[in-house]
Every structure is written in C-alpha cells, then in structure tokens.
SEMAR-111422 format. One record per atom (N, C-alpha, C): residue in one letter; chain; atom name; x, y, z. Coordinates in Angstrom, 3 decimals. Layout:
residues N
PT  rest  kette  atom      east     north        up
PT     A      A    CA         X         Y         Z
...
END
This chain:
residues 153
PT  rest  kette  atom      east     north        up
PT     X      A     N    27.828   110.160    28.238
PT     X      A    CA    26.807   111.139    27.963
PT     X      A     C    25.694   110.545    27.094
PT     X      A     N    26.270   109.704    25.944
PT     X      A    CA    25.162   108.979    24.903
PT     X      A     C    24.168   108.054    25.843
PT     X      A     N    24.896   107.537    26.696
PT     X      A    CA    24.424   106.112    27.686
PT     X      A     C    23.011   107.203    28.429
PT     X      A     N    23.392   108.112    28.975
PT     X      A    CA    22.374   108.851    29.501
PT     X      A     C    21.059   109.507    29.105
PT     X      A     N    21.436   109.530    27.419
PT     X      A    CA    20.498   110.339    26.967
PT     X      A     C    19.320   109.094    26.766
PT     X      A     N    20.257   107.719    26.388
PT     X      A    CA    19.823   106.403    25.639
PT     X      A     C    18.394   106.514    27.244
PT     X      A     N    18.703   106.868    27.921
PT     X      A    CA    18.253   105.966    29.861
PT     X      A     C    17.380   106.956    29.595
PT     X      A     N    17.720   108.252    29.709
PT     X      A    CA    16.381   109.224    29.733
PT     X      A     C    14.891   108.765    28.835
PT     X      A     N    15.822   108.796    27.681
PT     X      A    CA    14.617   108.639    25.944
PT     X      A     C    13.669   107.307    26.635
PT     X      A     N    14.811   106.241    27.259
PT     X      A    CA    13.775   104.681    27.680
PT     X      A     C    12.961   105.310    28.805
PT     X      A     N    13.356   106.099    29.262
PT     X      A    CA    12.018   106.532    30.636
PT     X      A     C    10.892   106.975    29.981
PT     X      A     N    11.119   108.112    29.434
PT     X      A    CA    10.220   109.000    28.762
PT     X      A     C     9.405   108.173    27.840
PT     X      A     N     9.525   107.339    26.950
PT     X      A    CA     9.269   106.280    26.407
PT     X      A     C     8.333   105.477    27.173
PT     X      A     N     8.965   104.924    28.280
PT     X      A    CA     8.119   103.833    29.025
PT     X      A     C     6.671   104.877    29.812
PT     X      A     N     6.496   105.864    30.006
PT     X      A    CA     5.776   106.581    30.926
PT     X      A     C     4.739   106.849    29.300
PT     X      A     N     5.249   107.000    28.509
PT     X      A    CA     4.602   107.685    27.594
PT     X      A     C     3.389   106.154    26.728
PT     X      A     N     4.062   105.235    26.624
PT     X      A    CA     3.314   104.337    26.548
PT     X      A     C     1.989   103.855    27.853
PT     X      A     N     2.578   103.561    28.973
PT     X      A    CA     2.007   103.426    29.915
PT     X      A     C     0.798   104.346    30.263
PT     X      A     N     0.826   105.636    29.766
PT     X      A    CA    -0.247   106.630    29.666
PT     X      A     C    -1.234   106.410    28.059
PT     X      A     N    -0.775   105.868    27.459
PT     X      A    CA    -1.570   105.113    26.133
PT     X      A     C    -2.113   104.279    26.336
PT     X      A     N    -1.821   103.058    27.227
PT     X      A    CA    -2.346   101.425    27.550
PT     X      A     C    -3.077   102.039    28.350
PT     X      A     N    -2.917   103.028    29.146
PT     X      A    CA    -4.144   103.598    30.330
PT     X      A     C    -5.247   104.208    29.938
PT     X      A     N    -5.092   105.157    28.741
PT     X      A    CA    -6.420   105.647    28.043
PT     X      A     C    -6.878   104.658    27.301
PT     X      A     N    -6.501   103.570    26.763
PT     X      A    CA    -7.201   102.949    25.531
PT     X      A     C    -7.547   101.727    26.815
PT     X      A     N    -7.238   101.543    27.726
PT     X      A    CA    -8.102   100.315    28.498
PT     X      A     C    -9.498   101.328    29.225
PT     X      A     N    -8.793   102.432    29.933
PT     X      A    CA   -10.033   103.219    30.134
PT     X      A     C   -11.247   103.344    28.653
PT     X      A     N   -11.038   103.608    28.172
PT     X      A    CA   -11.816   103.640    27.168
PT     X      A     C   -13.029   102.116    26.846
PT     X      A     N   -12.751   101.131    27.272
PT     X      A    CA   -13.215   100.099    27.438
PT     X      A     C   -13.719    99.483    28.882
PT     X      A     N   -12.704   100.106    29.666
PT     X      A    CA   -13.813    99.819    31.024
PT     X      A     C   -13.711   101.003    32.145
PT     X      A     N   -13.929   100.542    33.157
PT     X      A    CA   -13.928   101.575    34.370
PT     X      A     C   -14.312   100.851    35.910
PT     X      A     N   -14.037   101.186    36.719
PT     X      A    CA   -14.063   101.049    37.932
PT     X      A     C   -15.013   101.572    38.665
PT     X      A     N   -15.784   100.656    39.628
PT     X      A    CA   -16.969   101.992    40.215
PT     X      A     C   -17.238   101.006    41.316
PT     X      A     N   -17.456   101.577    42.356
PT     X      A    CA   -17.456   101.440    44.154
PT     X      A     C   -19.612   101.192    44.200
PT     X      A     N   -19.781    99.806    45.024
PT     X      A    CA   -20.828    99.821    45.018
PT     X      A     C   -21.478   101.034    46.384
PT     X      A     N   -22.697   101.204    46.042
PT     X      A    CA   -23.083   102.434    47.627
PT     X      A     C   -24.685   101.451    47.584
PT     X      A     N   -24.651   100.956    48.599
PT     X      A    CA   -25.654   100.765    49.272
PT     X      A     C   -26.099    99.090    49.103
PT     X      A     N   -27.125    98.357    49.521
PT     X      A    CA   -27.175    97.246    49.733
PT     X      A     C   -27.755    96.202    49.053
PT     X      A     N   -28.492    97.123    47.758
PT     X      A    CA   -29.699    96.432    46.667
PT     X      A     C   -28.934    95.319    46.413
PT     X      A     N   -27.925    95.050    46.219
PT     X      A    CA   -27.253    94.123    45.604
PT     X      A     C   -26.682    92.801    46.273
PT     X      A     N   -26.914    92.675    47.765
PT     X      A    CA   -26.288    91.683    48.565
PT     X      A     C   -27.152    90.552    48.521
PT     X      A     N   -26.589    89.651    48.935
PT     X      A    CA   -25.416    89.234    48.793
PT     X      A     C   -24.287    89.228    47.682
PT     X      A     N   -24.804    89.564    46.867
PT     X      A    CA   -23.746    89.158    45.499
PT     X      A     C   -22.516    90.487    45.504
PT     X      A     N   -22.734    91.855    45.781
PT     X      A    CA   -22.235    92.879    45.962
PT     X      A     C   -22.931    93.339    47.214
PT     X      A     N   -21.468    93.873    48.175
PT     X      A    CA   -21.822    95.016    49.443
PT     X      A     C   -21.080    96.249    49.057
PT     X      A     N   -21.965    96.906    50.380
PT     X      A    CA   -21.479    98.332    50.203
PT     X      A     C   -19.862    98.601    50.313
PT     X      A     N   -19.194    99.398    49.411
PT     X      A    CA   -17.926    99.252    49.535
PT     X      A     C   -17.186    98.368    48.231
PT     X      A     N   -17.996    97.319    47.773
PT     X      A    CA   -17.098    96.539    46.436
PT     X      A     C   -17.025    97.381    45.723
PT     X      A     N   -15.571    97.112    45.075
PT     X      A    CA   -15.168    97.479    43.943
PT     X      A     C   -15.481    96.705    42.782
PT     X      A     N   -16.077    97.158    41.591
PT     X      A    CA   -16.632    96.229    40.474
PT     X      A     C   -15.629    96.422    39.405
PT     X      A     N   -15.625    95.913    38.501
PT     X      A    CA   -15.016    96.204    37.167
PT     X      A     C   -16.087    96.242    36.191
PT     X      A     N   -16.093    97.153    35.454
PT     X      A    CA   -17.068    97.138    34.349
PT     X      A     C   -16.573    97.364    32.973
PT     X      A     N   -17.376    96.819    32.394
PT     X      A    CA   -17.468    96.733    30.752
PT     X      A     C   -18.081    98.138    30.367
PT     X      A     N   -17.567    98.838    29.446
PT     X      A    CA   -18.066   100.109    29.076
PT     X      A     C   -18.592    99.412    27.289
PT     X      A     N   -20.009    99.837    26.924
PT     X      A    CA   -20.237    99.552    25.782
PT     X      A     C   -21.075    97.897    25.670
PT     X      A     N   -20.791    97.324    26.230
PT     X      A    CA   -21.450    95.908    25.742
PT     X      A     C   -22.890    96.014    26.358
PT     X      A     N   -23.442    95.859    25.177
PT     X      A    CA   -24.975    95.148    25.195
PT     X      A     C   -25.383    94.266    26.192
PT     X      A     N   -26.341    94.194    27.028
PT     X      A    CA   -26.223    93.280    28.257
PT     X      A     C   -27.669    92.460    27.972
PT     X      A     N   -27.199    91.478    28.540
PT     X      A    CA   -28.492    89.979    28.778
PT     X      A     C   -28.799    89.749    29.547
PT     X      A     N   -29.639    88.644    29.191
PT     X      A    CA   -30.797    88.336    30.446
PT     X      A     C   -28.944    87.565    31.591
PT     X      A     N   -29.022    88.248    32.977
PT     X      A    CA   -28.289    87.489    33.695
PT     X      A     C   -27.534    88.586    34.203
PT     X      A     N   -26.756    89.148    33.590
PT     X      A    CA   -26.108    90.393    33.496
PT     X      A     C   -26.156    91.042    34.519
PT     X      A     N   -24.992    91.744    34.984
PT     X      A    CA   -25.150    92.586    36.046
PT     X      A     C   -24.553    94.159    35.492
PT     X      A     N   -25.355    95.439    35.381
PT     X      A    CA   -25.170    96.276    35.163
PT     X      A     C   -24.635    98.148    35.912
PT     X      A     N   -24.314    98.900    35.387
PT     X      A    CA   -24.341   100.042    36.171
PT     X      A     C   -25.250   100.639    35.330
PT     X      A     N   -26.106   101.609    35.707
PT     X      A    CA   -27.195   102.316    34.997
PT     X      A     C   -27.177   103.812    35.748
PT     X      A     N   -27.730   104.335    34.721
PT     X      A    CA   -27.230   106.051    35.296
PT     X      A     C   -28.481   106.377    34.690
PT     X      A     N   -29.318   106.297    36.387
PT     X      A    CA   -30.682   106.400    35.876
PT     X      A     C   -31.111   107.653    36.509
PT     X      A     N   -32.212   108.366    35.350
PT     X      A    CA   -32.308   109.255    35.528
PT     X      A     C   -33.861   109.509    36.262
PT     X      A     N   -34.592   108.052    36.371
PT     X      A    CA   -35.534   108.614    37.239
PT     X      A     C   -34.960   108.337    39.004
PT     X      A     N   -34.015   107.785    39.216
PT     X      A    CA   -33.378   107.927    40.869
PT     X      A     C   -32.584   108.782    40.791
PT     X      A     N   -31.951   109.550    39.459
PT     X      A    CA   -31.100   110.386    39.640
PT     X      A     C   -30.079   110.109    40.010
PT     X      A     N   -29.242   109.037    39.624
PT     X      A    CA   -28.083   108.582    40.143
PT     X      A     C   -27.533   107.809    39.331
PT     X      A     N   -26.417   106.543    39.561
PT     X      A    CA   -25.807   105.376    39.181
PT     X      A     C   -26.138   104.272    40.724
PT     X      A     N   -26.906   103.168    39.729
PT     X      A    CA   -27.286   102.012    40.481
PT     X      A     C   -26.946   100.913    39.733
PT     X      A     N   -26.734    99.711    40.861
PT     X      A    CA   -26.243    98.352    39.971
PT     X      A     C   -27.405    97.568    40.239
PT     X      A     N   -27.918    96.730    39.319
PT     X      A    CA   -28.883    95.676    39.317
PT     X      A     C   -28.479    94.772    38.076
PT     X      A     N   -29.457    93.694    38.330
PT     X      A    CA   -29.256    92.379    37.838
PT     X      A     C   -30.564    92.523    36.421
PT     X      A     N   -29.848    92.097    35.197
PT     X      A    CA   -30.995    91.975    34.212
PT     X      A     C   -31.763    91.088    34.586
PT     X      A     N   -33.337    91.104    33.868
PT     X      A    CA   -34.094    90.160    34.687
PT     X      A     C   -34.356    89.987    33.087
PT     X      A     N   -34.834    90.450    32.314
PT     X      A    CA   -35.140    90.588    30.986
PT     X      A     C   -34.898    91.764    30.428
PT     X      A     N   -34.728    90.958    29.207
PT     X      A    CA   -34.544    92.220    27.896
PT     X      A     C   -35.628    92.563    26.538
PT     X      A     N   -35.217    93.223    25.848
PT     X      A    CA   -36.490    94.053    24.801
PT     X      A     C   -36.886    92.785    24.558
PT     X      A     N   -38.459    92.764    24.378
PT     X      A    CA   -38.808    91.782    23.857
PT     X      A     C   -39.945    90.613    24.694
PT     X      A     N   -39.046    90.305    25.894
PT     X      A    CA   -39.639    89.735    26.691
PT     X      A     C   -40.568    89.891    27.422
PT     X      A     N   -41.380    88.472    27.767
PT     X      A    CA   -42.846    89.300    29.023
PT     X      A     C   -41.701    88.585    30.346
PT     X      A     N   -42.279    89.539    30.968
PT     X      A    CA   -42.019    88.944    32.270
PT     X      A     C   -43.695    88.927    33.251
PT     X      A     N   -43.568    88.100    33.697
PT     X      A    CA   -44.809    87.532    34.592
PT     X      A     C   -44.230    87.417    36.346
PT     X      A     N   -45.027    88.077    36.845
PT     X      A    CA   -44.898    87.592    38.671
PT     X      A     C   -46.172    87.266    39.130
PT     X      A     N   -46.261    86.604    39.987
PT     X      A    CA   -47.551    86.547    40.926
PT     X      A     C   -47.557    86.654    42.089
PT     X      A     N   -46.400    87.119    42.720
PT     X      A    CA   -46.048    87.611    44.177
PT     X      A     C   -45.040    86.419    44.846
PT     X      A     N   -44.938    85.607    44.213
PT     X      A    CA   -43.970    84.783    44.613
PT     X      A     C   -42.816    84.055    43.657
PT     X      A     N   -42.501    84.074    42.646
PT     X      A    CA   -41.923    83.416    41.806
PT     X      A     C   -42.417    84.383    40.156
PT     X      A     N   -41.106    84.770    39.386
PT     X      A    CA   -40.894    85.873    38.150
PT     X      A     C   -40.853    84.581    36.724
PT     X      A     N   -41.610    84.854    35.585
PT     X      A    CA   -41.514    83.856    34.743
PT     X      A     C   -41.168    84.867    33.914
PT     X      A     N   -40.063    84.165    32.942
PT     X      A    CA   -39.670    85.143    31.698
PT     X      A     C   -39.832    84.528    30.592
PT     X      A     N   -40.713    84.917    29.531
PT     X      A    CA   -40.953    84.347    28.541
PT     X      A     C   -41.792    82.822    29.349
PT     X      A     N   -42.538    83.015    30.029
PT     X      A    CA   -43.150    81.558    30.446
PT     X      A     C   -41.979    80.438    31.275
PT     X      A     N   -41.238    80.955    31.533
PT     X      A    CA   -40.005    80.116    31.720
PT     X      A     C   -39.739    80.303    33.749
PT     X      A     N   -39.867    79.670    34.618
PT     X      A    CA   -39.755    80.318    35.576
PT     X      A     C   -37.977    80.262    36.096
PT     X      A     N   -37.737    81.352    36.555
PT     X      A    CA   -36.778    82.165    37.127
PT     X      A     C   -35.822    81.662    38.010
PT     X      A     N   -35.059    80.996    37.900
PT     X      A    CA   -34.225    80.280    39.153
PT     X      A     C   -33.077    81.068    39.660
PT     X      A     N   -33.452    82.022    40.932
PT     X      A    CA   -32.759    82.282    41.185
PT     X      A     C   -31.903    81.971    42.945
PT     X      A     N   -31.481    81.533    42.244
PT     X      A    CA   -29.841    81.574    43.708
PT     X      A     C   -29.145    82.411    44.060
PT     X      A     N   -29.526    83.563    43.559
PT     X      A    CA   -28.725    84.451    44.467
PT     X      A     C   -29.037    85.834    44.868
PT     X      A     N   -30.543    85.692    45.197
PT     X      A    CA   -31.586    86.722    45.799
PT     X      A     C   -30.527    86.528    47.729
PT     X      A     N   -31.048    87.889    48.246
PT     X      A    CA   -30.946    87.313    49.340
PT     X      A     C   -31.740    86.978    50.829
PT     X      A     N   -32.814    86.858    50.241
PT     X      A    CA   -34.110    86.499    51.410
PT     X      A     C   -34.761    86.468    50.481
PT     X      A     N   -36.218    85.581    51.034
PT     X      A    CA   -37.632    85.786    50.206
PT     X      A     C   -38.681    87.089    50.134
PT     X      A     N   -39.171    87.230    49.347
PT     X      A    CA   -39.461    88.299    49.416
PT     X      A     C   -40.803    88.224    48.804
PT     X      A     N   -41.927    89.411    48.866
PT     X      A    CA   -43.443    89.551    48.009
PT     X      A     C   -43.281    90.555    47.424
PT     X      A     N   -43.745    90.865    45.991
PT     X      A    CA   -44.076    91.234    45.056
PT     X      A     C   -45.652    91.696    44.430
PT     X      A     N   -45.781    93.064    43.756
PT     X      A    CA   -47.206    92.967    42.993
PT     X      A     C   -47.040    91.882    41.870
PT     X      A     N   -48.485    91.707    41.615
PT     X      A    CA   -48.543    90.416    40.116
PT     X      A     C   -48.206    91.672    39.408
PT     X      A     N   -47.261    91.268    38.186
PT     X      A    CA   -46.896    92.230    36.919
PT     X      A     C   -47.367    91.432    35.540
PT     X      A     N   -47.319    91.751    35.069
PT     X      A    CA   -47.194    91.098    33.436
PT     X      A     C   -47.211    92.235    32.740
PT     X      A     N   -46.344    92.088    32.235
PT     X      A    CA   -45.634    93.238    30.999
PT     X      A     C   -44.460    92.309    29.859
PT     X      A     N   -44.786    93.244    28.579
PT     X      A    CA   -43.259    93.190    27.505
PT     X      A     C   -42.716    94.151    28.035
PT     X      A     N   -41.194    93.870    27.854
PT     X      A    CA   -40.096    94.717    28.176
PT     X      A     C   -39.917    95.492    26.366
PT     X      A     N   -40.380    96.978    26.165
PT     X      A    CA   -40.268    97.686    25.292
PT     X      A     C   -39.176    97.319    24.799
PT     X      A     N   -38.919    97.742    23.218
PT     X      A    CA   -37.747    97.886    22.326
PT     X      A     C   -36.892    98.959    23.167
PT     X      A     N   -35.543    98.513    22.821
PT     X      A    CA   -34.386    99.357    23.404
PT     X      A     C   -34.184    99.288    25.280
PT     X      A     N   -34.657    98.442    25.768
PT     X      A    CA   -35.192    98.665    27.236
PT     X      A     C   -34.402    97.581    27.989
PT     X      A     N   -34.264    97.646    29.046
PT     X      A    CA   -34.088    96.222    29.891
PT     X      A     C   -35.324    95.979    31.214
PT     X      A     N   -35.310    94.938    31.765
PT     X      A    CA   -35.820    95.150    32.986
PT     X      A     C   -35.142    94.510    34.136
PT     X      A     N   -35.096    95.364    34.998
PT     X      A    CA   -33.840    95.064    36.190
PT     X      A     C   -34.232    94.640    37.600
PT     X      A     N   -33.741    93.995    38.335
PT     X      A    CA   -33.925    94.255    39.890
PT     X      A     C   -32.684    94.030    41.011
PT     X      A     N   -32.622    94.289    41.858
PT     X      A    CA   -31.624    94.023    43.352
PT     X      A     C   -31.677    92.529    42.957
PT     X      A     N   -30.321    92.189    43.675
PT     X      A    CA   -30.957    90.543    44.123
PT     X      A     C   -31.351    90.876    45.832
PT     X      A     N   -31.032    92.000    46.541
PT     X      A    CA   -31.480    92.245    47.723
PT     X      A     C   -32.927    92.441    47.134
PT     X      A     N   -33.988    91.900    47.028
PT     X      A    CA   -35.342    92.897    46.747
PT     X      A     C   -36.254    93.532    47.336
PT     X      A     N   -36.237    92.737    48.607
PT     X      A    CA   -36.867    93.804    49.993
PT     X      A     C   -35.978    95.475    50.115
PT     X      A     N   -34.965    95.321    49.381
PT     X      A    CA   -34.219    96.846    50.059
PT     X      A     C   -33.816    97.020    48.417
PT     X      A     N   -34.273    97.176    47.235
PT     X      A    CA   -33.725    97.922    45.864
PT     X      A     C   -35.220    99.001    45.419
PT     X      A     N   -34.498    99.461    44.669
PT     X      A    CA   -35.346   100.863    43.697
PT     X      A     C   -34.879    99.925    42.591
PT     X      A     N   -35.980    99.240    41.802
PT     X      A    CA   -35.720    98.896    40.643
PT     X      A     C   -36.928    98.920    39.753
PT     X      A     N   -36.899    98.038    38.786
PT     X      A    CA   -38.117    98.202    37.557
PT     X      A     C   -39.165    97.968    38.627
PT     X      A     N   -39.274    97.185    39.278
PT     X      A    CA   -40.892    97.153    39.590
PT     X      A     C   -41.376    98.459    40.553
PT     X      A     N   -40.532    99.480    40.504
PT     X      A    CA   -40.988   100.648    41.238
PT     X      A     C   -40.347   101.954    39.709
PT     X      A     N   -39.259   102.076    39.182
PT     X      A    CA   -38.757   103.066    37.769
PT     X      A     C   -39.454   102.450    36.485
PT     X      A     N   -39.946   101.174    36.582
PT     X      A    CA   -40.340   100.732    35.312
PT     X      A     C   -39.267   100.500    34.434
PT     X      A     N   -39.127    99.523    33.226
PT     X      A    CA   -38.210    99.227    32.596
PT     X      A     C   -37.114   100.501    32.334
PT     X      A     N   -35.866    99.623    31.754
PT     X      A    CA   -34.495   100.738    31.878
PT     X      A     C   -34.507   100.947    30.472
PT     X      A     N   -33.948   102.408    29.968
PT     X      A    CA   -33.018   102.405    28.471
PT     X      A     C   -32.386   102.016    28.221
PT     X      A     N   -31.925   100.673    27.297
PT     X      A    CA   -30.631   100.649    27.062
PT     X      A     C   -29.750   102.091    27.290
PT     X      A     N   -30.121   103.487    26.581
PT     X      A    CA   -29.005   104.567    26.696
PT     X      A     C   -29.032   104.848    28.143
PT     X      A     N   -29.548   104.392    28.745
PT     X      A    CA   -29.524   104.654    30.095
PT     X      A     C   -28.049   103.684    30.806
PT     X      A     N   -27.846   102.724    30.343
PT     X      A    CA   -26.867   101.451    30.769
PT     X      A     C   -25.298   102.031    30.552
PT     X      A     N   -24.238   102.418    31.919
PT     X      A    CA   -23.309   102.505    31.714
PT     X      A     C   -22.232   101.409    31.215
PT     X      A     N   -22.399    99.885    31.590
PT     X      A    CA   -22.068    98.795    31.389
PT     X      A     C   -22.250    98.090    31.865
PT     X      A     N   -21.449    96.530    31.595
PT     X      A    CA   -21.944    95.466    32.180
PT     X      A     C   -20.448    95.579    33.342
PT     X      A     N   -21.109    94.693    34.325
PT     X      A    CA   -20.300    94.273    35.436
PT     X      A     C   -19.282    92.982    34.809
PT     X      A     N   -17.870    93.196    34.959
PT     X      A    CA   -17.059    91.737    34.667
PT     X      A     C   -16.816    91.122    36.126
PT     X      A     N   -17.483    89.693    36.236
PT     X      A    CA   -16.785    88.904    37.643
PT     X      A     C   -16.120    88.114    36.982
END
C-alpha cells in the first residue's frame, strides 16, 4: 500500500514539475509558424521558428513584430537600429556608410533612394524576399515595443 502511494506522489510530482519547466521556458520563448513569403529563401510559408521573447535585437537579427500599421505579426530581417542612417540608391543599402552584404536576399531587386536616421527606440526592417515584403520602406521604421522577439536559428 506504502509502495503505491510512494508511485502515485512520483507521478504527481513528475507532471507537476514538468508543468513548471513549461511555464518558465514559455515565459522566455515561443513558437510561431511563418505565413507568407517575405522571408524566402531564408524562411517559407509553413516554418516553424523559435523565438526569443524579450531580447533586444541587432543589426542582422531576425524578428517577429506585431505591427500595428499591417495589423498583424510579420517576420523581417533588421537592417538597422536607433541611431543609424541607412542610405539606398536603388540598388545597393549603406548603413552607417558601410555597404550591405547581403547573401541572403532572394532575387535582385529596385528600390526608392532613402536616406534616413533610424529614430530612438526604433528598428528598421525588411523581407530578404523584397520584391514580395510590407516592410520599412513602405510602414516606415519599427518600435522597439512593437518587437515580439528575436528569431533563434
């Protein structure tokens, strides 16, 4: 009878922890299904991402944003952060004067010339698809409070 109660208490026990390690990792990240194509090659429709809930994101970064001028949750790539100019001229993005190497756009693409600072508290984002994203160069820079997290690969 003792042996049984000992087996029960270890179940109840093990379920009861296992529902603790589950809120306190939730609490730090989350799971979220990409929808649509801004992001390909690097993400298609259908990936599952892992995200960072809370961390501050950088130039490189791949984010979820719960933006409220598309009215939704979208993933894009930091391009710059507060602080920075970013420069285009329809073919090639300079940040801070620095030009942009990117490998993992997925076609070439044209652009308006921009030149802007990226405001305090702000990021500025885009697809690496850029012929097919809603990003800063159409919402204009992001809120940081706008940023659900960073993407972990």
């Amino acid at each position: 009878m003792r042996t049984r109660v000992r087996g029960k208490f270890a179940i109840i026990l093990n379920i009861g922890l296992s529902v603790l390690a589950a809120l306190w990792i939730s609490s730090y990240y989350r799971l979220a299904v990409v929808n649509g194509d801004s992001m390909e090659p690097t993400y298609t429709q259908g990936d599952i991402i892992f995200v960072k809930i809370g961390k501050t994101p950088q130039r490189g970064d791949i984010v979820i944003i719960d933006s409220k001028a598309i009215g939704g949750r979208i993933v894009k790539r930091v391009i710059a952060v507060e602080g920075d100019t970013v420069q285009t001229d329809g073919e090639a993005i300079w940040v801070n004067g620095v030009i942009l190497e990117e490998k993992y756009i997925k076609e070439p693409y044209a652009m308006e010339d921009v030149l802007l600072t990226v405001p305090d508290k702000s990021i500025y984002v885009m697809g690496d698809n850029r012929n097919h994203s809603r990003d800063s160069r159409i919402i204009g820079a992001v809120s940081i409070a706008e940023v659900v997290g960073v993407v972990k690969r």
